[in-house]
C-alpha positions as CSV (number, residue, x, y, z in Angstrom):
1,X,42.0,36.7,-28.1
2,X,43.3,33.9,-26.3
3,X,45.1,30.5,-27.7
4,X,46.1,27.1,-25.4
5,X,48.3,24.5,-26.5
6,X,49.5,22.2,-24.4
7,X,52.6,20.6,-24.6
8,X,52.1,17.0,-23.4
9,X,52.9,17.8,-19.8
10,X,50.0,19.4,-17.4
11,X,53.3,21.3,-15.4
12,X,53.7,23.4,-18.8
13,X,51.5,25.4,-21.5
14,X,51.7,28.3,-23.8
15,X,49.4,30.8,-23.4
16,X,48.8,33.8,-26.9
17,X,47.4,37.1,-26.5
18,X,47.0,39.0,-29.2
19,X,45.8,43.2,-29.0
20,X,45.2,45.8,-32.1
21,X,48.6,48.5,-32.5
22,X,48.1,51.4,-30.3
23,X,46.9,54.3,-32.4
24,X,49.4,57.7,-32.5
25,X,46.8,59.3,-29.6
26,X,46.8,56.3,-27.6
27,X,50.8,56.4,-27.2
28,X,50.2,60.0,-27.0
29,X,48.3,59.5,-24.0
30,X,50.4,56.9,-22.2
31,X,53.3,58.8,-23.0
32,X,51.5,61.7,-21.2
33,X,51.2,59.4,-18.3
34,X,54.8,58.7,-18.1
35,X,55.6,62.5,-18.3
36,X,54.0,63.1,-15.0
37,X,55.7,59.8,-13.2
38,X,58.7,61.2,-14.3
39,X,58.0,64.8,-13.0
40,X,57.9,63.0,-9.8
41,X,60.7,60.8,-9.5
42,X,62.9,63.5,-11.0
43,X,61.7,65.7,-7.9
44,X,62.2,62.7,-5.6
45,X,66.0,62.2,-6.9
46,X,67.0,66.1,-5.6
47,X,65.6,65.5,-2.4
48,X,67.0,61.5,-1.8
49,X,70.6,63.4,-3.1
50,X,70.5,66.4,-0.7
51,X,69.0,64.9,2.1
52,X,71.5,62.0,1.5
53,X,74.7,64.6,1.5
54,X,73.1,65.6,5.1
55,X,73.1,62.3,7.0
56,X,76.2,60.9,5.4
57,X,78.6,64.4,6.9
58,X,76.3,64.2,10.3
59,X,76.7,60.7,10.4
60,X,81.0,60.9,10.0
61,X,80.7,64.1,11.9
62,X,79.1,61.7,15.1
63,X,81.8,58.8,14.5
64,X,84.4,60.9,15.1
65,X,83.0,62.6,18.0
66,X,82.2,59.5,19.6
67,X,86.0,58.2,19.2
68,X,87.0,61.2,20.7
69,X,85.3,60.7,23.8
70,X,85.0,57.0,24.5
71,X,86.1,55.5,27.5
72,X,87.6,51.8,27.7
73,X,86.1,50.0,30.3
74,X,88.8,48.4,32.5
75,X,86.8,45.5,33.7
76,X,83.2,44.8,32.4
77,X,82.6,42.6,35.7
78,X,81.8,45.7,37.8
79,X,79.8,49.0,37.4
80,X,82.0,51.6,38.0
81,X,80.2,55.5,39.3
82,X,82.4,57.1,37.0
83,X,81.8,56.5,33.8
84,X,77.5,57.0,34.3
85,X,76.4,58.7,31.1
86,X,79.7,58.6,29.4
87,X,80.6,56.4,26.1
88,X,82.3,53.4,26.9
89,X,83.8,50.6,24.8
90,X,83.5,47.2,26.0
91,X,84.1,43.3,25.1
92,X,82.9,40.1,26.8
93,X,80.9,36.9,26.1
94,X,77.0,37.4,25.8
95,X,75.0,35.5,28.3
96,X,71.6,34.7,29.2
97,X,69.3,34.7,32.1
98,X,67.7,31.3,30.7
99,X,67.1,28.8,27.8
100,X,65.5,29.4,25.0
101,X,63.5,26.3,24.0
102,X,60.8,25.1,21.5
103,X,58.8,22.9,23.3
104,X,56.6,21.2,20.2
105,X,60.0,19.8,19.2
106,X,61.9,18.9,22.4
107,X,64.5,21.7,21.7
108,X,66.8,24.1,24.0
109,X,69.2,26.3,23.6
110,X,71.1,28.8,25.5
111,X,71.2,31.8,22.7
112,X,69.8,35.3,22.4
113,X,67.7,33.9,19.5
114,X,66.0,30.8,18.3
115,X,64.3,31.2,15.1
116,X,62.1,28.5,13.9
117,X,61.6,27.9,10.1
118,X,59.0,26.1,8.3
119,X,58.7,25.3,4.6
120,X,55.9,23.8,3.0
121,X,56.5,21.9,-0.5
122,X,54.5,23.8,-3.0
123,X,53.4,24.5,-6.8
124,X,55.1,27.2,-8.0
125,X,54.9,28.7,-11.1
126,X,56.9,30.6,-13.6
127,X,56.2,32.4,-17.0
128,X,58.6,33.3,-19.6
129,X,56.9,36.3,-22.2
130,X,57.9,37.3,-25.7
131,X,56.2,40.1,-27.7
132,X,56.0,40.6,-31.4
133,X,54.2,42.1,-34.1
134,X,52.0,39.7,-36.8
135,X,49.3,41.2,-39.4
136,X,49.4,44.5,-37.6
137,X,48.6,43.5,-34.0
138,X,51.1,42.7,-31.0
139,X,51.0,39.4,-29.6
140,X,52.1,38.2,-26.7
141,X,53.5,34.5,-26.0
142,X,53.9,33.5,-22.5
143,X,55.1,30.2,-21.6
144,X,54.1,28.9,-18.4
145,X,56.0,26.2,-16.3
146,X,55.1,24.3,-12.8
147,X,57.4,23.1,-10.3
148,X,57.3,21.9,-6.4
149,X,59.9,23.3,-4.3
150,X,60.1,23.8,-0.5
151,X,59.0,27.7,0.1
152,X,58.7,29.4,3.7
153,X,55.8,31.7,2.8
154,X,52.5,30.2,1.6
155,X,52.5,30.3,-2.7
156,X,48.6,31.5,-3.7
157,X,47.8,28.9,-6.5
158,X,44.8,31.0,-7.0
159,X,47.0,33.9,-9.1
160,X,47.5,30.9,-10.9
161,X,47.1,31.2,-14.8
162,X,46.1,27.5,-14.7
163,X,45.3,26.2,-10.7
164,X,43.6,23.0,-11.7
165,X,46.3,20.4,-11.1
166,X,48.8,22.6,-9.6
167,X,46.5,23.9,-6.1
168,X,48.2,24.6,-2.8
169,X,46.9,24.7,0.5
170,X,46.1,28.0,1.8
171,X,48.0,27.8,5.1
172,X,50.9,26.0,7.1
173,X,49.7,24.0,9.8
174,X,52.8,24.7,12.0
175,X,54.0,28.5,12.4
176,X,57.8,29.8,11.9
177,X,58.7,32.4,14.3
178,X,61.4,33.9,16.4
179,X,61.8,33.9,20.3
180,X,64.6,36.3,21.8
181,X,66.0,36.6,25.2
182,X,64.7,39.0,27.6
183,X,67.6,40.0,29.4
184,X,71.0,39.6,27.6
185,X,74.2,40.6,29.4
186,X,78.1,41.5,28.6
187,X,79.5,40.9,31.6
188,X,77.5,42.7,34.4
189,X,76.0,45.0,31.6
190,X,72.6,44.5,30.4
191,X,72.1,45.2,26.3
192,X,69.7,47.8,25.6
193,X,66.8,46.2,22.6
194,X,68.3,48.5,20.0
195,X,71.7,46.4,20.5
196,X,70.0,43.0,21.1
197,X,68.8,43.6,17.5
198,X,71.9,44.0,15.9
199,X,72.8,40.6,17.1
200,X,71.5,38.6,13.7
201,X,74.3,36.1,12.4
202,X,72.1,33.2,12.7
203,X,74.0,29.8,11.9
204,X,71.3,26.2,11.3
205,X,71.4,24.6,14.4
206,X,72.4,20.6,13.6
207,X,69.5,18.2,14.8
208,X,71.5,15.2,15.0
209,X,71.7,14.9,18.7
210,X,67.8,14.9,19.3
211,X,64.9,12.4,18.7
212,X,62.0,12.4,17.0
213,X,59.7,14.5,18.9
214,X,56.3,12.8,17.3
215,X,55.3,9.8,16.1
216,X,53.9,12.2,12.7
217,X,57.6,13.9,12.4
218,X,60.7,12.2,11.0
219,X,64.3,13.7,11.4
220,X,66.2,13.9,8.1
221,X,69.8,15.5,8.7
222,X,69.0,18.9,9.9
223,X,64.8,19.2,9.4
224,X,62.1,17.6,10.9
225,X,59.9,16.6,8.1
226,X,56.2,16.6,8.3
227,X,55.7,14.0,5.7
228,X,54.9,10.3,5.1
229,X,57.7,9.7,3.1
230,X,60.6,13.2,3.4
231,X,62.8,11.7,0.4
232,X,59.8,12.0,-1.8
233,X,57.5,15.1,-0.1
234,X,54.0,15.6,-1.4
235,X,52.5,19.1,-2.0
236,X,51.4,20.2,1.6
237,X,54.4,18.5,3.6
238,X,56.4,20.6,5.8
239,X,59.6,20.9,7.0
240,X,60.9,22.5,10.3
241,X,64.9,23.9,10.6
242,X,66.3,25.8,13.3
243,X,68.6,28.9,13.6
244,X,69.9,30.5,16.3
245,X,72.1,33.8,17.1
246,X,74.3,35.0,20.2
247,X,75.0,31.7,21.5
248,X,75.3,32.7,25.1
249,X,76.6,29.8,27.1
250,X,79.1,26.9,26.8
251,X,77.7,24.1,24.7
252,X,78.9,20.5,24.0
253,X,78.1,20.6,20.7
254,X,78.5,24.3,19.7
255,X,81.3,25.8,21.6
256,X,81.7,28.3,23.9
257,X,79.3,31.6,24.2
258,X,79.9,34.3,21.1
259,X,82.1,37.3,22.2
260,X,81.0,40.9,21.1
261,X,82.0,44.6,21.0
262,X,80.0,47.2,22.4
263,X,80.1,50.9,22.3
264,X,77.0,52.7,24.0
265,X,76.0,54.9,27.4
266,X,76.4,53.5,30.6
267,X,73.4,54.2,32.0
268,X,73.2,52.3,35.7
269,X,74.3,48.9,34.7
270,X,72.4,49.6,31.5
271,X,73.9,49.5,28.0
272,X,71.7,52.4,25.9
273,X,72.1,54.5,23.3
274,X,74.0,57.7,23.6
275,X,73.0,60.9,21.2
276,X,76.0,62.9,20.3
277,X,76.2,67.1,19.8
278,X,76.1,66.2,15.9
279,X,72.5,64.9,16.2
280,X,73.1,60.9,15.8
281,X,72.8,58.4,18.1
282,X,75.6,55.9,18.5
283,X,74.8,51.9,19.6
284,X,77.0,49.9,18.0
285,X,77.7,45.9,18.6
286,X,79.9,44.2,16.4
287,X,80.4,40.5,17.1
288,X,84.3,39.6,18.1
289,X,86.8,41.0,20.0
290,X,87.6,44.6,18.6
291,X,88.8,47.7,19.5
292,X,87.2,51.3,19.8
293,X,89.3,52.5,16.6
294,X,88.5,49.4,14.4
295,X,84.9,49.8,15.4
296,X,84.6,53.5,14.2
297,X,86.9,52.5,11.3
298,X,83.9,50.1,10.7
299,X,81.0,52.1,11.1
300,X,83.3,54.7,8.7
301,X,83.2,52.2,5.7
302,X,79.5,51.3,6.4
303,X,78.7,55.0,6.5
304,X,81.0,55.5,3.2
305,X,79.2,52.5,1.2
306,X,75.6,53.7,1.7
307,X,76.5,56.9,1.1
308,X,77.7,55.9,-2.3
309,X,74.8,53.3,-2.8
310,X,72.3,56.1,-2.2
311,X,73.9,58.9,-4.4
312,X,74.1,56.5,-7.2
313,X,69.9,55.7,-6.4
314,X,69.6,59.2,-6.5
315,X,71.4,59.4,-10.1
316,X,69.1,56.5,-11.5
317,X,66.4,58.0,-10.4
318,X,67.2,61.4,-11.8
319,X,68.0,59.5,-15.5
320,X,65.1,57.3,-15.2
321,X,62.7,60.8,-14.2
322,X,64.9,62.7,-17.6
323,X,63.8,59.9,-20.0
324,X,60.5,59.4,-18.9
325,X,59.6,63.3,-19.2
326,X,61.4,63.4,-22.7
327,X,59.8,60.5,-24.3
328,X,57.6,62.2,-25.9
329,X,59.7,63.4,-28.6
330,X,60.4,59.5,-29.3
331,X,57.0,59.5,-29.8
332,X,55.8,62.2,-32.4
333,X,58.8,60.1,-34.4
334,X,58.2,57.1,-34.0
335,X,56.9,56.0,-37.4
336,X,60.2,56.7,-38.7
337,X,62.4,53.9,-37.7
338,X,65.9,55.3,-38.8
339,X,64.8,59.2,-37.3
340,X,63.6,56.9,-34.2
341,X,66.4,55.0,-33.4
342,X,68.4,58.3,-33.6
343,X,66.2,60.5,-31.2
344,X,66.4,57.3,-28.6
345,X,70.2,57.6,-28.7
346,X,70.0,61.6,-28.6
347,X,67.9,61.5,-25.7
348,X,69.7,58.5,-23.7
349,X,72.9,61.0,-24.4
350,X,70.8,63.7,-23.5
351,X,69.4,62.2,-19.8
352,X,72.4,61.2,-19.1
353,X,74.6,64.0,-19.3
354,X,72.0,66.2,-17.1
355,X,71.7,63.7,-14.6
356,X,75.1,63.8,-13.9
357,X,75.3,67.6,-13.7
358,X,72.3,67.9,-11.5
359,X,73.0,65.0,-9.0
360,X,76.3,66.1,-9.1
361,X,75.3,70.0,-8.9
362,X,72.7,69.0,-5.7
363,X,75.4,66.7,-3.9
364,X,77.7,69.8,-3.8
365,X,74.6,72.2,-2.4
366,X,74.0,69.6,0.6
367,X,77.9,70.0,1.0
368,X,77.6,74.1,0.8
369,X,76.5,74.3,4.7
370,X,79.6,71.9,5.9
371,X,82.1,71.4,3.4
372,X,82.1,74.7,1.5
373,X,85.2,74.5,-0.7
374,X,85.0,70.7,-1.5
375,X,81.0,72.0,-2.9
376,X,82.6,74.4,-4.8
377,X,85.0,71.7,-6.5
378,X,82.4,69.5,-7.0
379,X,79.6,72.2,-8.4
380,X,82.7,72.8,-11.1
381,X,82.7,69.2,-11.9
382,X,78.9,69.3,-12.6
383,X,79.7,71.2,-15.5
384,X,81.9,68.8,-17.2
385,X,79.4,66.4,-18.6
386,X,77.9,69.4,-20.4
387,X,81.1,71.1,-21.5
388,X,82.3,67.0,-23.2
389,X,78.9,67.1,-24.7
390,X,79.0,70.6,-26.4
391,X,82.4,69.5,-27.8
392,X,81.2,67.0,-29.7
393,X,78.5,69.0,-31.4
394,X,80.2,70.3,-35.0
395,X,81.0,73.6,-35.1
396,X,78.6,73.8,-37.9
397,X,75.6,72.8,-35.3
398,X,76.8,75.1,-32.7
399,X,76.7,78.3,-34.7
């Protein structure tokens, strides 16, 4: 069953579904369902937490091999025999073989990236949902709102609850993309692609010292707008910015060419990556001046931070696996709201304290081949949840 009512406005209506209870054997069944998602994300958590334990120890394990064995480059104006296949550390200004230039809207620049971005003004809609329960069936209210904004991706009207009114165009008649330098240089080193692609601080390029490139395109602070009138843009207008990243030469208006650290192989007068004994490759750019121990000391907290972000992935996805697979017994219950408010607390409690254990029990295994005593401290720390657990069972309970 469906309901409209509109509000006055064509950007906003209300939308009511309404659908009979589920029946005890339906939620049975989609319970079921959920049991055997669960199976498989628990299964997915051990091997994202030991596989995770693995990279983050070879990872560390290749950091400090590689500041063990790079080599400072004295000069980065001249390819010296002697370091060829070593690890060297080096700092300069980037530059360019040529321009970079856009050619539909009269624009250059000496960088290692331009990036063009266009927006198109769009419908764009949102919903806000409540459920609740009326003369035994569950309905649903969803409120539905329209707005125009400027978007870089194309918005399908057509997933529309209600297109009429509110329809897009189904493509941009002018195309965002990114052009990068071929051949980018430190000094009289040429940047491998892997490093090229670390360089990715884009800053908006200001417009203000360029025309109007078309007699159809109007300049409005830092866009070019597509549009008859920018300050009040139809759906269907466009509007073009620009970005760019490694500015590579002296510039009037922007400065002088960005500096960077690099630590790779010297391979000829080639900058490529280097694979250390440990089994991980090391090609690191960092933009500034900096030296070979704050670069490691760097890549150290990077390595630390996703090693952290991924165990506590791994712990979601071990409680999320626990309470999917268990809530089943919330179900056989849940006609019974006081019993069933209970058992969802138990079994929070319950996933909970064995996620812990286990992520905590697997991160120590995955230590077990490097780090043998600091698995055995942590495979005793597993156990705590479950001992702080027990204790607060009553004595009656536990006999």
């Amino acid at each position: 069953l469906q309901q409209f009512s509109d509000t006055g406005s064509r950007k906003e209506h209300v939308k009511i579904t309404s659908e009979s209870k589920p029946g005890f054997l339906e939620r049975l069944s989609e319970t079921s369902g959920g049991m055997l998602m669960g199976l498989v994300t628990f299964l997915l958590s051990f091997y994202l937490l030991f596989t995770n334990e693995g990279r983050a120890l070879t990872t560390a394990k290749s950091l400090d091999e590689g500041l063990s064995l790079v080599v400072p480059l004295d000069s980065i104006h001249s390819v010296s025999q002697q370091n060829e296949g070593r690890l060297v550390h080096l700092a300069g200004a980037l530059s360019t073989s040529k321009p970079l230039f856009d050619p539909s809207y009269g624009l250059s620049i000496q960088a290692v990236k331009l990036k063009r971005n266009v927006e198109m003004y769009q419908w764009v809609e949102y919903e806000d949902s409540t459920e609740y329960e009326e003369n035994g069936e569950i309905k649903k209210e969803t409120k539905y709102s329209y707005n125009t904004e400027w978007k870089s991706e194309v918005v399908n009207s057509r997933n529309f609850d209600r297109e009429i009114g509110h329809k897009n165009p189904s493509a941009m008649a002018v195309e965002s993309f990114t052009a990068v330098s071929p051949h980018v240089q430190v000094g009289s080193f040429i940047l491998s692609k892997g490093l090229v692609d670390k360089i990715d601080d884009f800053r908006q390029l200001s417009l203000s010292n360029l025309e109007d490139p078309h007699a159809d395109v109007t300049r409005g602070g830092d866009y070019f707008y597509h549009s008859d009138n920018p300050r009040r843009p139809e759906v269907g207008d466009l509007r073009v910015s620009f970005f760019y990243a490694g500015l590579s030469g002296d510039d009037p208006h922007l400065g002088s060419a960005d500096k960077v650290t690099v630590i790779a192989r010297q391979q000829g007068d080639q900058l490529v990556p280097y694979h250390t004994k440990s089994g991980d490759v090391l090609q690191i750019l960092y933009p500034g001046g900096l030296s070979a121990e704050e670069v490691f000391q760097k890549e150290h907290k990077s390595n630390t931070m996703k090693t952290w972000a991924l165990r506590a992935a791994g712990w979601l996805a071990m409680f999320v696996g626990i309470s999917l697979m268990t809530r089943i017994f919330y179900t056989l219950v849940d006609w019974f709201p006081v019993v069933r408010d209970l058992v969802n607390i138990g079994l929070k409690a319950f996933a909970f304290c064995v996620a812990s254990s286990l992520s905590l029990l697997t991160i120590s295994i995955g230590w077990l081949f490097y780090r043998p005593l600091w698995a055995v401290l942590i495979a005793l720390l597993s156990v705590v949840p479950i001992v702080v657990a027990k204790s607060r069972v009553p004595p009656k309970k536990q006999q």
